[in-house]
N, C-alpha and C positions, 0 to 999 in steps of 0.2 A: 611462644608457639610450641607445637607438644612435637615431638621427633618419632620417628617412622625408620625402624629398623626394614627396609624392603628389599627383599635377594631378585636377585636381577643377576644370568648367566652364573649361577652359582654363587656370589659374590654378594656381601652384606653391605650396602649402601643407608648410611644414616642420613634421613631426608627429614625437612621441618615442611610445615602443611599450616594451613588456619584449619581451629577449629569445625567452623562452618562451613568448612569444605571438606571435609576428611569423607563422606562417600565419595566424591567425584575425583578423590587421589585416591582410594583403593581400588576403585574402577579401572582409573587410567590404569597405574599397575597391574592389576589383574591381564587389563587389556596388552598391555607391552610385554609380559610375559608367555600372553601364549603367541603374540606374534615371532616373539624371540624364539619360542621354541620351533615353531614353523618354518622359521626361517632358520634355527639349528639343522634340520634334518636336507638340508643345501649338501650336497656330495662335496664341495668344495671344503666348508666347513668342517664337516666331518674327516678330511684328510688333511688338516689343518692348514690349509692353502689361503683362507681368510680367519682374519683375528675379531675378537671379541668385539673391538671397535668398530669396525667394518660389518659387522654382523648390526648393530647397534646402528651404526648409519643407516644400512638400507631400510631395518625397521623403521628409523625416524622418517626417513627419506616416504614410504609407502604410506605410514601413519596421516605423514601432511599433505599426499595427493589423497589420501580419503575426506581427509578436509575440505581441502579445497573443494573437491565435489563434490561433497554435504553442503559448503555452504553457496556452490552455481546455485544447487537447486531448488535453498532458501530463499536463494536472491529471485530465480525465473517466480516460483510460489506466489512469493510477495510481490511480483512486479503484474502476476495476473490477476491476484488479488487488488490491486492498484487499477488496473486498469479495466478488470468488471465495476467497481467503486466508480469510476470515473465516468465509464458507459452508461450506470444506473442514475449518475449525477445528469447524465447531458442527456439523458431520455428525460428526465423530471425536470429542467430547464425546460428541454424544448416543449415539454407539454405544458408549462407555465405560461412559458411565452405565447404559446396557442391561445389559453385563457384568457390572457392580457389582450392578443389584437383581437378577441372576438369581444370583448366590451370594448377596446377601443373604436371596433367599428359600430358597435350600438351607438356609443358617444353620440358619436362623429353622423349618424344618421336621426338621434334624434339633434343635435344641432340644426340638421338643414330644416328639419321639422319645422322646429322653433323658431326658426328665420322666416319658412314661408308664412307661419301664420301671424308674427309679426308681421311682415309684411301686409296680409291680407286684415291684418285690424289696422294699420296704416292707413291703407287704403278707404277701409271704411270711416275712421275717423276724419281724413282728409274731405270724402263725400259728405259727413253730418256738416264739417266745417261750412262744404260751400252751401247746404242747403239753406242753415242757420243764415250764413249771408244774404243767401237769396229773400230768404222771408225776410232780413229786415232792409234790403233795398227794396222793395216794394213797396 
């Protein structure tokens, strides 16, 4: 792992990093540096009332409620993102489902069809029956 001489409150801090990450560590740095210095120019600081560490805390302390509400408003994003996906799913279900009973009621209508005019050749083959009878009882 390659090492990282980085000055943090005037002070040479030797840090190791992955390769593959060394923009998103001279970032962070970049970034913790000007916090520190923002946070140097505190009237308290300045009359040495708080120390380096404490300087240091609060930056960490502000850094990780920027977080945290970076990542609320990934999560709300991704949860409207979720739930338009979800609305576009149950609109395209229900227009399926539409599709489906409107053939299921063709079905089902020609069914009764198909019964009455079975029935009605029933019928009539019932009537050749008895006429056949009748011709040959005579």
């Amino acid at each position: 792992m390659p090492s990282y001489k980085a000055k943090i409150l005037n002070k040479v801090i030797n840090l190791e990093y992955d390769t593959n990450e060394e923009e998103k560590f001279l970032s962070a740095i970049k970034a913790l540096n000007i916090k520190l210095i923002e946070k140097s120019k505190i009237p308290n600081y300045l009359n040495g009332k708080i120390s380096d560490s404490e300087l240091l805390s609060l930056a960490a302390l502000e850094l990780q409620s920027e977080i945290n509400q970076m990542n609320e408003k990934n999560n709300e994003s991704i949860t409207k993102a979720e739930v338009q996906n979800l609305q576009n799913e149950n609109i395209k279900l229900k227009n399926d489902n539409f599709h489906i009973n409107e053939k299921l009621n063709h079905a089902i209508s020609q069914k009764y069809e198909l019964e009455n005019n079975l029935s009605e050749i029933d019928k009539e083959i019932k009537e050749i029956i008895q006429m056949i009878n009748q011709f040959y009882n005579e």
